[in-house]
C-alpha positions as MATLAB code, in Angstrom:
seq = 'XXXXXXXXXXXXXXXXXXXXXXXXXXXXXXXXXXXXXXXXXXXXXXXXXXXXXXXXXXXXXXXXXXXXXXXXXXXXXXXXXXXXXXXXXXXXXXXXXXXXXXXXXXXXXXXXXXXXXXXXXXXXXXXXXXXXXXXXXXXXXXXXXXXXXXXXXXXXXXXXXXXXXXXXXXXXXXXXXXXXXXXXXXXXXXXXXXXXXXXXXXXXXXXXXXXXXXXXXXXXXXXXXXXXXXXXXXXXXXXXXXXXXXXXXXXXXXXXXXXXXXXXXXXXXXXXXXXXXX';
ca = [
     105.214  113.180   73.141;
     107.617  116.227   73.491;
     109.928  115.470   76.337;
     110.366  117.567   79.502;
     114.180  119.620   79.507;
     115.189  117.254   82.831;
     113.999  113.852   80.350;
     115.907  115.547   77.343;
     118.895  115.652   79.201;
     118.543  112.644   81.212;
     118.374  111.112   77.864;
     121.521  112.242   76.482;
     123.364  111.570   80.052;
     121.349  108.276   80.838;
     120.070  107.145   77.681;
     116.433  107.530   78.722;
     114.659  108.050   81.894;
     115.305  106.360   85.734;
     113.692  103.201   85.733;
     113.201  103.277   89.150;
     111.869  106.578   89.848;
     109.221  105.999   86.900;
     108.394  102.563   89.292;
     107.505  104.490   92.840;
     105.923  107.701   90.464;
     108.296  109.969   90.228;
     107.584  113.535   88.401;
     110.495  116.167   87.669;
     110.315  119.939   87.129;
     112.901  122.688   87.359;
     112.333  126.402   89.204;
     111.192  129.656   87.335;
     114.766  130.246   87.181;
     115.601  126.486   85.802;
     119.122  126.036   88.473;
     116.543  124.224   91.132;
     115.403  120.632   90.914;
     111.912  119.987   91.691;
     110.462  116.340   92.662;
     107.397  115.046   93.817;
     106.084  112.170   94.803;
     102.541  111.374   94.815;
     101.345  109.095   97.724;
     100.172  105.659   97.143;
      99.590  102.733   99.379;
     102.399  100.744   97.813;
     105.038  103.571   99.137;
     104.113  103.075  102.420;
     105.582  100.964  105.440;
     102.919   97.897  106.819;
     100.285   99.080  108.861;
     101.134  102.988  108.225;
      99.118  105.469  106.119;
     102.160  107.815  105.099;
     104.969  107.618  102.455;
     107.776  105.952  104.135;
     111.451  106.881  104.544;
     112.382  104.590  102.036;
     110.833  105.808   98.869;
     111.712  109.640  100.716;
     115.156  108.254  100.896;
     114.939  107.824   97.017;
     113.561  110.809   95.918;
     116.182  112.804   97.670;
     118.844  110.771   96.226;
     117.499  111.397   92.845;
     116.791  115.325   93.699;
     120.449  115.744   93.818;
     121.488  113.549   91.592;
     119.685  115.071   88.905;
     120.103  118.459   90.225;
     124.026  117.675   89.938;
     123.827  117.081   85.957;
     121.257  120.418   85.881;
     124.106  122.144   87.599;
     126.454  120.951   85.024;
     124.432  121.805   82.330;
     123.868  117.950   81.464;
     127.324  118.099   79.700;
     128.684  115.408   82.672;
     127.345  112.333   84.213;
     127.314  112.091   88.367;
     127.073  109.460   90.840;
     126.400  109.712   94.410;
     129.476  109.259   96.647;
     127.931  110.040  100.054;
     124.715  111.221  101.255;
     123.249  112.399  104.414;
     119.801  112.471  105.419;
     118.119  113.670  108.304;
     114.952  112.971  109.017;
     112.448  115.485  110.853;
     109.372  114.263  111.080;
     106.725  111.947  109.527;
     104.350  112.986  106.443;
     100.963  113.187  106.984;
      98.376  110.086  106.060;
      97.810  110.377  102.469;
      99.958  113.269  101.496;
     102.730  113.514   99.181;
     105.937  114.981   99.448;
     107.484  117.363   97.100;
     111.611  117.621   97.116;
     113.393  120.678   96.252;
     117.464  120.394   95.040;
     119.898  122.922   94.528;
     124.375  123.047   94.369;
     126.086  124.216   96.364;
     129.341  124.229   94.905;
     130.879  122.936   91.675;
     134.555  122.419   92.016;
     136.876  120.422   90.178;
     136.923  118.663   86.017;
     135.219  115.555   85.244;
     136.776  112.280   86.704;
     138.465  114.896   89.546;
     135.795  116.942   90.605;
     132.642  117.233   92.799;
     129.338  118.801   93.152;
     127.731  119.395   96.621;
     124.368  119.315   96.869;
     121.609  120.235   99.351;
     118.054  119.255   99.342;
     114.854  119.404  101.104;
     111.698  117.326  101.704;
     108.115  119.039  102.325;
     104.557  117.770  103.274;
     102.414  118.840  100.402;
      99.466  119.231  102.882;
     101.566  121.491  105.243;
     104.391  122.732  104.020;
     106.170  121.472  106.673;
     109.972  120.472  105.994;
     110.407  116.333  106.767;
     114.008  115.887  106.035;
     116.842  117.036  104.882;
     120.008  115.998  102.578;
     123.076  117.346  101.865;
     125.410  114.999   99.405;
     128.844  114.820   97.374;
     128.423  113.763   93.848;
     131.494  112.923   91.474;
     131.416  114.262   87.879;
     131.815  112.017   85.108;
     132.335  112.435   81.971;
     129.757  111.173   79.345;
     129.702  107.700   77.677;
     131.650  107.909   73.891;
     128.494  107.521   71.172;
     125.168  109.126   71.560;
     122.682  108.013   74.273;
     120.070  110.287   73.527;
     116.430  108.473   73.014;
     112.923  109.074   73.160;
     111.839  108.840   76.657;
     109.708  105.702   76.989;
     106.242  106.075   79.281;
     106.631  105.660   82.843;
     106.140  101.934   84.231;
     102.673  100.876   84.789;
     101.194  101.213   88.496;
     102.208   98.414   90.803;
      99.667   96.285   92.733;
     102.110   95.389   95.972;
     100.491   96.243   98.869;
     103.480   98.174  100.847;
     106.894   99.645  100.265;
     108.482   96.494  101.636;
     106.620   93.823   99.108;
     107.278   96.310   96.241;
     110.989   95.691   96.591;
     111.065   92.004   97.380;
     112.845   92.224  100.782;
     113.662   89.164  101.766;
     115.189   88.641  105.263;
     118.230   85.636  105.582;
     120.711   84.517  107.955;
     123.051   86.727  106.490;
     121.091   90.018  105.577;
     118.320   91.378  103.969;
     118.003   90.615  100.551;
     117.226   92.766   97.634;
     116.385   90.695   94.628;
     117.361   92.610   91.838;
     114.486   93.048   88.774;
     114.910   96.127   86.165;
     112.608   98.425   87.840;
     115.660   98.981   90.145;
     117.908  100.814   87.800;
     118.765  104.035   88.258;
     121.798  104.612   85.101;
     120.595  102.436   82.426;
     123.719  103.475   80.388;
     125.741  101.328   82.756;
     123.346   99.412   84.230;
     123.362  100.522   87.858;
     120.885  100.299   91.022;
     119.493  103.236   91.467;
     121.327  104.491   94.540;
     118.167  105.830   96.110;
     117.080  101.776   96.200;
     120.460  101.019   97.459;
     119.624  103.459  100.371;
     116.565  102.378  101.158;
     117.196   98.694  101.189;
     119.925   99.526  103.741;
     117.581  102.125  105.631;
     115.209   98.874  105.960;
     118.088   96.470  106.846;
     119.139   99.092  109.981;
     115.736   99.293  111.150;
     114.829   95.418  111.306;
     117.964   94.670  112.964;
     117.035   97.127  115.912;
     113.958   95.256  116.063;
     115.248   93.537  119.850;
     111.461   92.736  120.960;
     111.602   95.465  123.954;
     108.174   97.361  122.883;
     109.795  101.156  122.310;
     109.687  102.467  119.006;
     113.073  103.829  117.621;
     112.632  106.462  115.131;
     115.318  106.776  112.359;
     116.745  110.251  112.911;
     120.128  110.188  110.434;
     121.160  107.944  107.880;
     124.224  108.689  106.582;
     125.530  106.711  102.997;
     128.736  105.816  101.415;
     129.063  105.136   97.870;
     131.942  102.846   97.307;
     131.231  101.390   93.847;
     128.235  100.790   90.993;
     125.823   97.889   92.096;
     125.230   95.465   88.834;
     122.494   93.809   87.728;
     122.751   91.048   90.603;
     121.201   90.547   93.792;
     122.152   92.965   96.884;
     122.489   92.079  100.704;
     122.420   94.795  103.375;
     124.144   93.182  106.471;
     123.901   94.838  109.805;
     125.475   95.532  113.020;
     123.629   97.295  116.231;
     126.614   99.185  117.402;
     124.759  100.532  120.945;
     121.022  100.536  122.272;
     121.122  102.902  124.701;
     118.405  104.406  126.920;
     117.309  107.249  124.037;
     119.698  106.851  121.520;
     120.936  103.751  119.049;
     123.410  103.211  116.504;
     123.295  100.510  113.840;
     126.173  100.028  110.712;
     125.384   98.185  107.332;
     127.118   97.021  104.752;
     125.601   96.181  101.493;
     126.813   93.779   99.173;
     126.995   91.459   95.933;
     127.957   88.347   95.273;
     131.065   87.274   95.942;
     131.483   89.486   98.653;
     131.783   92.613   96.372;
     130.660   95.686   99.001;
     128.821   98.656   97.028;
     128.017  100.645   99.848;
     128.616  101.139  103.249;
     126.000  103.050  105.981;
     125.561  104.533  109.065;
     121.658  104.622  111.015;
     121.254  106.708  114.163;
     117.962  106.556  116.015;
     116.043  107.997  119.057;
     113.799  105.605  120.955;
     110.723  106.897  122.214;
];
């Protein structure tokens, strides 16, 4: 099978495709003009939150990572690696029941040489059924230069379709005394040169962690409004725990911090949730 230009270079910057987007479905295309990154995300149950019909922000939180991500190496001409350093999201609204979502990436600005430089990107989220614009991303990725010895491969077919029921039993969440738990499994890599997590499923994990903490009991929904991420270092092939903190409940607004983590105490990723109640 005759790969796609995004697989081909993926290949020779990665070494094949994203594990993890091939897990939750993930298809890539570029514009007419081939400098915008195109994602979508076809719904299924198992992308969805318990007792909703919609994609949830968790799997939206990875496809946006992943639409700038890549769209950072298509800016670069897939002659550098990138990793996300920090990413912003703000969510508008909810997709519709049953819909999927198509992403749309594009730089900003390139500045800088490999190892010393950066490439902004800015994305957005759309209901396919409406058009209508659910969130928004803007994030900073550093360029790397690529690994010595050639990665390039054919790209293998995506993973087979899960049978979990919801977003949440897909990725093993498990919650402990001191966090929620993400068991790791190779479905979660995102640079399979390295390995890394994908840092989409970092996001998300820590996305979930911030919302269950809020969970006081009182009745009033909180909506996740901004979730904004900070990259400090490559998660392994090991384990991660999102710890959180509530910062403030007030009367319409809430703040929660999380820190995620592997063993012994080595922090990947730091976050901070904001959240209206309704």
């Amino acid at each position: 099978m005759q790969m796609t230009p995004i697989e081909q270079g993926l290949a020779r910057v990665l070494g094949g495709r994203i594990a993890h987007d091939d897990e939750i479905g993930v298809r890539y295309s570029l514009s007419a003009d081939g400098r915008r990154t195109m994602l979508d995300l076809p719904f299924a149950p198992f992308l969805t939150e318990a007792g909703a019909d919609h994609i949830g922000i968790g799997p939206l939180a990875t496809v946006l990572d992943s639409a700038c991500g890549i769209g950072a190496m298509v800016a670069l001409g897939f002659r550098e690696s990138t990793a996300t350093v920090d990413l912003r999201i703000d969510y508008l609204r909810d997709l519709s029941p049953g819909v999927s979502c198509q992403v749309e990436a594009g730089a900003v600005d390139v500045g800088g040489q490999p190892e010393a430089g950066m490439v902004m990107m800015r994305a957005e989220a759309r209901d396919k059924g409406t058009n209508a614009i659910i969130a928004h991303a803007t994030g900073q990725f550093i360029r790397r230069r690529l690994p010595e010895g050639d990665l390039s491969a054919e790209a293998p077919p995506p993973a087979a379709t899960t049978n979990a029921p919801d977003y949440r039993s897909l990725m093993g969440f498990v919650s402990e005394p001191a966090g929620l738990r993400m068991p790791f499994r190779p479905g979660l890599v995102g640079n399979g040169s390295l390995p890394s997590l994908h840092g989409g499923a970092i996001a998300a994990h820590m996305q979930q962690a911030a919302c269950e903490a809020l969970d006081t009991g009182s009745g009033r929904r909180a909506r996740l409004t901004t979730a904004h991420f900070s990259f400090l270092r490559f998660a392994g092939g090991a384990d991660t725990v999102a710890s959180s903190v509530v910062e403030r409940v007030g009367a319409s607004v809430a703040s929660v911090r999380v820190t995620s983590s592997q063993p012994p105490d080595r922090v990947v990723a730091r976050g901070v949730f904001t959240f209206f109640r309704t």
